[in-house]
C-alpha positions in Angstrom: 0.0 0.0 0.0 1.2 3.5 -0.7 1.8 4.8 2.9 2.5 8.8 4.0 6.0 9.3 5.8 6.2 12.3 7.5 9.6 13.4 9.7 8.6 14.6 13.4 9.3 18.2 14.4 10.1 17.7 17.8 13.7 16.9 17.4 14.5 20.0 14.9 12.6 22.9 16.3 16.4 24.7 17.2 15.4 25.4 13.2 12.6 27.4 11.9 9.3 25.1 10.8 9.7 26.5 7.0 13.8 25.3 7.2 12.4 21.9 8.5 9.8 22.2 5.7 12.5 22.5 2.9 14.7 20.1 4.3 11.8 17.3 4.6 10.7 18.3 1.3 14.3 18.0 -0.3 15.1 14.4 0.8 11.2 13.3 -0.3 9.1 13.3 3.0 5.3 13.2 2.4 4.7 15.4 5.5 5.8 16.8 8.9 4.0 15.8 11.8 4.8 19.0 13.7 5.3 19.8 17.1 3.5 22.3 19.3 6.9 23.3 21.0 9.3 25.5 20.2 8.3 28.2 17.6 6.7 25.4 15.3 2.9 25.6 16.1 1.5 27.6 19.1 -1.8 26.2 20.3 -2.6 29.2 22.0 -3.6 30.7 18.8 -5.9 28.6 17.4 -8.2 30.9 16.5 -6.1 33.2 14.8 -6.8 33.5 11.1 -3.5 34.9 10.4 -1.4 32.6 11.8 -3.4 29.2 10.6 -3.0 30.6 6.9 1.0 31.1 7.5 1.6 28.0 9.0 -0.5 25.9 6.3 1.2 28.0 3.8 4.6 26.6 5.0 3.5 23.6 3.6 2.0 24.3 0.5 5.2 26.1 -0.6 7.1 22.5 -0.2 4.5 20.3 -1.4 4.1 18.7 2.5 1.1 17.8 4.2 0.2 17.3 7.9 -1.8 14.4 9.4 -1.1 14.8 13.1 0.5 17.4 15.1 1.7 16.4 18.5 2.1 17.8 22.3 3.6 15.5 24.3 6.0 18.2 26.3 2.8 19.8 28.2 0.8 16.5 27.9 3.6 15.4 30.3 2.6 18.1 33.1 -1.0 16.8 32.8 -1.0 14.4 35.7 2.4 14.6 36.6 3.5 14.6 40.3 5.6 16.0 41.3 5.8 19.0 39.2 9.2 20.1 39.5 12.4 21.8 37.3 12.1 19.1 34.9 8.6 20.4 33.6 9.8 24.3 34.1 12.4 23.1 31.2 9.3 21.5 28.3 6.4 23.3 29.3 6.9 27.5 28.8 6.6 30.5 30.8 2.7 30.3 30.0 2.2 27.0 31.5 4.5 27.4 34.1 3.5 30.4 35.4 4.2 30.8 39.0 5.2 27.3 39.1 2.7 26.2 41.3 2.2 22.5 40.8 -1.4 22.0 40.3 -1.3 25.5 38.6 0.6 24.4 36.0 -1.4 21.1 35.5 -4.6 22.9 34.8 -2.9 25.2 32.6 -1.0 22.0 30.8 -4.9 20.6 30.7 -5.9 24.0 28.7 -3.3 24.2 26.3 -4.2 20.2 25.0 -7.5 21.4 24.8 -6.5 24.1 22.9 -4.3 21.6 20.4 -7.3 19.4 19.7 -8.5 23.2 18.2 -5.4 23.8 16.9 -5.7 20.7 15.2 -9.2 21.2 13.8 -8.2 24.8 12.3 -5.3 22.9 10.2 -7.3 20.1 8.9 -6.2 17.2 11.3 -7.9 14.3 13.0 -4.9 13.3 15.1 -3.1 14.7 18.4 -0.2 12.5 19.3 1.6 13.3 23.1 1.9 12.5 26.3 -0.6 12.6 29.7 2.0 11.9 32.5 1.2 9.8 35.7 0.8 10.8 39.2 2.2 7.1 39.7 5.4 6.4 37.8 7.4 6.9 40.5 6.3 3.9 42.1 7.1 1.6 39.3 8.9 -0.7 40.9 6.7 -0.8 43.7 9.2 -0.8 46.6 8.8 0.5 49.6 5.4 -1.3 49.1 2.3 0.1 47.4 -1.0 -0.3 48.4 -3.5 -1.8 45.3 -5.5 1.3 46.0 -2.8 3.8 45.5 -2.2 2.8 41.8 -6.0 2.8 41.2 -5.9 5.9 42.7 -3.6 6.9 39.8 -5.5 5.5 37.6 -8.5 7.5 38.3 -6.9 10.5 38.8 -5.8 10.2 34.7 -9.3 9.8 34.1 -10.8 12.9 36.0 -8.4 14.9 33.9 -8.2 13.6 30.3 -12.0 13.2 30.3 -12.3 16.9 30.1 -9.7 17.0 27.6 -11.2 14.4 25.6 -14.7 16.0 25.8 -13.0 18.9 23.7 -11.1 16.4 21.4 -14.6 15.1 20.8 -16.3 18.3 20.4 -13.2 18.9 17.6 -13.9 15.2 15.9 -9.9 15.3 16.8 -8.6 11.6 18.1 -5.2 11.7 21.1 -2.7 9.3 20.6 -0.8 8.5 23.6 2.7 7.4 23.0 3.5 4.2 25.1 6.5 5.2 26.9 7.6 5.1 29.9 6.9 7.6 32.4 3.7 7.9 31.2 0.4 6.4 32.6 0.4 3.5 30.0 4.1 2.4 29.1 3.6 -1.2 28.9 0.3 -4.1 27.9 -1.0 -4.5 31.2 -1.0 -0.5 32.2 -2.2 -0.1 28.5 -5.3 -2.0 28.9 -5.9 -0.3 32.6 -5.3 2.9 30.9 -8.3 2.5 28.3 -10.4 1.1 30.7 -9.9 3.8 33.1 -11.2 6.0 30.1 -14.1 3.6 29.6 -12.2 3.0 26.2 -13.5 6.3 24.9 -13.2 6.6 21.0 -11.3 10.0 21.4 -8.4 8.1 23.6 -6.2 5.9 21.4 -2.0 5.5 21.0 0.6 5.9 19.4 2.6 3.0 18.2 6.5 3.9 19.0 8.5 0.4 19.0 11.5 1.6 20.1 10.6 2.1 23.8 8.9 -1.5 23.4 12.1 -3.0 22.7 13.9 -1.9 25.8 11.5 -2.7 28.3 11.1 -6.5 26.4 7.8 -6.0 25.1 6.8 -7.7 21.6 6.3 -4.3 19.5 4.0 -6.4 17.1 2.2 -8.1 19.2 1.0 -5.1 20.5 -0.3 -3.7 17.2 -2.5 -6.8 17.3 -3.7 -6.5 20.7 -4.9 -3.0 20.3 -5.5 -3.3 16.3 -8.4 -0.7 16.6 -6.7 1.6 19.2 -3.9 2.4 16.8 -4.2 5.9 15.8 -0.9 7.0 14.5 2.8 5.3 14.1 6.0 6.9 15.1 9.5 5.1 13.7 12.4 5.3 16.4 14.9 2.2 16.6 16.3 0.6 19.7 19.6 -1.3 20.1 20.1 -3.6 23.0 23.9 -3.9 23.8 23.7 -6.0 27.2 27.4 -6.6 26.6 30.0 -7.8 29.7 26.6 -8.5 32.2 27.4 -4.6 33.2 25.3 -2.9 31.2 21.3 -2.5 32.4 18.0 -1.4 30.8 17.8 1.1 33.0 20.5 3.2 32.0 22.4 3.5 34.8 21.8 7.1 34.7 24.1 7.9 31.9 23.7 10.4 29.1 22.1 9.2 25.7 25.0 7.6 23.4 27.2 6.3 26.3 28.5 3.6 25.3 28.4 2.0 28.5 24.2 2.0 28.7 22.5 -1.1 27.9 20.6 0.5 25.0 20.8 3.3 22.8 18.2 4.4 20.6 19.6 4.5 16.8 19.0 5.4 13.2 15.7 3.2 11.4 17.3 0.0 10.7 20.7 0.0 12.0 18.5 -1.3 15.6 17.0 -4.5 16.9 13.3 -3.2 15.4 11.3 -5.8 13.3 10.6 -2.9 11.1 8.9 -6.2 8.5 7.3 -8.0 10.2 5.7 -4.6 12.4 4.5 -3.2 8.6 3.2 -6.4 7.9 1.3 -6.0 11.2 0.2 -2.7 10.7 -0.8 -3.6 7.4 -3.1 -6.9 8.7 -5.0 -4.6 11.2 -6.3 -2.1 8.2 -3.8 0.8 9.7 -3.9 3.3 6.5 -2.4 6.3 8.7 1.0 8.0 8.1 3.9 6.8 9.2 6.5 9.4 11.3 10.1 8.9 11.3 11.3 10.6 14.6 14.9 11.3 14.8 16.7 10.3 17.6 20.4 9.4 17.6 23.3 10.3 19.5 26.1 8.7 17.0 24.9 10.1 13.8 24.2 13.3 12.6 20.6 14.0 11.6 20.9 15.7 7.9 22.3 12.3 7.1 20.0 10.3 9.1 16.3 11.8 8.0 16.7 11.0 4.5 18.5 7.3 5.4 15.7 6.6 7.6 13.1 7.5 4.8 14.8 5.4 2.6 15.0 2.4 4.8 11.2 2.6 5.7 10.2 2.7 2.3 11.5 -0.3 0.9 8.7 -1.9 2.9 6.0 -0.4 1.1 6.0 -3.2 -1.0 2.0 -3.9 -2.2 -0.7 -6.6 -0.4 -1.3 -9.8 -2.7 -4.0 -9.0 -6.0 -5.2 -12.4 -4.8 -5.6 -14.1 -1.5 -2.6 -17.3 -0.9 -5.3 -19.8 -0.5 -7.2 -18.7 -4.1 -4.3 -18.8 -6.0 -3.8 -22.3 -4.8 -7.4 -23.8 -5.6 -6.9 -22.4 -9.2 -3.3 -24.4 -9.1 -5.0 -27.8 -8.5 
């Protein structure tokens, strides 16, 4: 099937949206999934005529199209607890503001209303982000967690997204949550708690990002089948797993990104440990039609060489479904 690649802003917004325009447009990108950080797309001004027509125009000038626009640095401050430097660093003045915590959780709730508008004005059905969890930080669950501590997590997501997702609907605008950790659902089991705790909504899907999967030991196409009609959008990062010399852990070991000393490194599309074929094949079983958006992430090579390589790579598995099915081209055989 012909499928829509478009290159994730998130990653290049140190350059201006029409230099990330021409650059995606040069090397053959369908699109740009583009991010509402940086000076890329402001979702405070949604309703501003002006500014919809100059961002839209953007696009038009470099043949591009956009299919989803994401927000996962102020989905983060959603429910997340505590609120703290980290989010002063993602979120802007505007949704910091005084930096009180729960402040700055209502004001991250407004601003993802805001995108599912944002959204709407540009022509898109799809927000992808983040929602944060009041709980991650007892992942491992030691000291000891009460049961009703985690559902207490659980439901606290839900008395804040629902409001968010009431807008989304009001928009006919879908969110994709990225499964990641950190987030409320980063793995199956907290996935499926996550939709249920959401009464699996229609606004409320994800966002199918393998490379996270991979770390954490999680079958990345298994989970396109599980949750074939919760898959709203698809975001290409690649994983390697280097557990070399039983020193190096999955969980970093609290070393910067490219060390070689981690056990994992996220890496260029193809050059990881990503069953890119057999996770199109997948995506391709379960009727997904949506784009598909290389996100650039890696430390060891530089970017303006990786984009297009990535492109490339991805697109040799656009290779067309079977004009006939397998089992009635072999009745006509016998």
């Amino acid at each position: 099937m012909a499928r829509n690649y478009t290159l994730f802003t998130g990653q290049w917004v140190d350059l201006p949206l029409e230099e990330v325009a021409r650059l995606a447009s040069g090397w053959g990108y369908d699109g740009l999934e583009i991010a509402v950080s940086g000076g890329h797309l402001d979702a405070w001004r949604w309703d501003d005529d002006d500014y919809i027509a100059e961002r839209l125009g953007i696009l038009e000038r470099y043949g591009l199209s956009v299919w989803a626009i994401s927000n996962h640095l102020t989905g983060q401050a959603v429910c997340d607890d505590p609120i703290d430097f980290r989010h002063q660093a993602i979120v802007g003045d505007r949704v910091w503001g005084d930096g009180d915590p729960e402040g700055v959780r209502q004001r991250a709730a407004e601003e993802l209303k805001n995108t599912a508008r944002l959204a709407r004005r540009l022509g898109v059905d799809t927000v992808v982000g983040f929602t944060g969890s009041s709980i991650w930080q007892y992942v491992t669950l030691f000291p000891p967690v009460p049961g009703h501590v985690i559902d207490a997590g659980y439901q606290d997501f839900a008395d804040r997204w629902n409001p968010i997702l009431d807008v989304f609907d009001e928009c006919g605008v879908r969110f994709a949550l990225e499964v990641h950790p950190t987030e409320i659902a980063y793995d199956y089991w907290s996935t499926v708690k996550t939709l249920e705790a959401v009464g699996h909504r229609e606004a409320f899907g994800l966002n199918w990002d393998p490379s996270h999967m991979m770390w954490q030991g999680i079958d990345p196409v298994a989970f396109i089948s599980d949750f074939a009609d919760r898959i709203y959008h698809v975001d290409c990062k690649d994983t390697r797993m280097r557990m070399g010399g039983g020193r190096n852990g999955v969980l970093g070991s609290h070393l910067p990104w490219g060390d070689p000393r981690r056990g994992w490194d996220f890496v260029s599309v193809g050059r990881g440990d990503v069953p890119w074929e057999d996770a199109f094949r997948s995506l391709a079983a379960v009727g997904y039609d949506g784009p598909i958006s290389i996100e650039w992430e890696d430390a060891g090579m530089d970017r303006l060489h990786g984009a297009p390589e990535a492109l490339a790579v991805l697109r040799k598995l656009d290779f067309p479904a079977p004009s006939a099915s397998f089992d009635a081209a072999f009745e006509q055989r016998r």
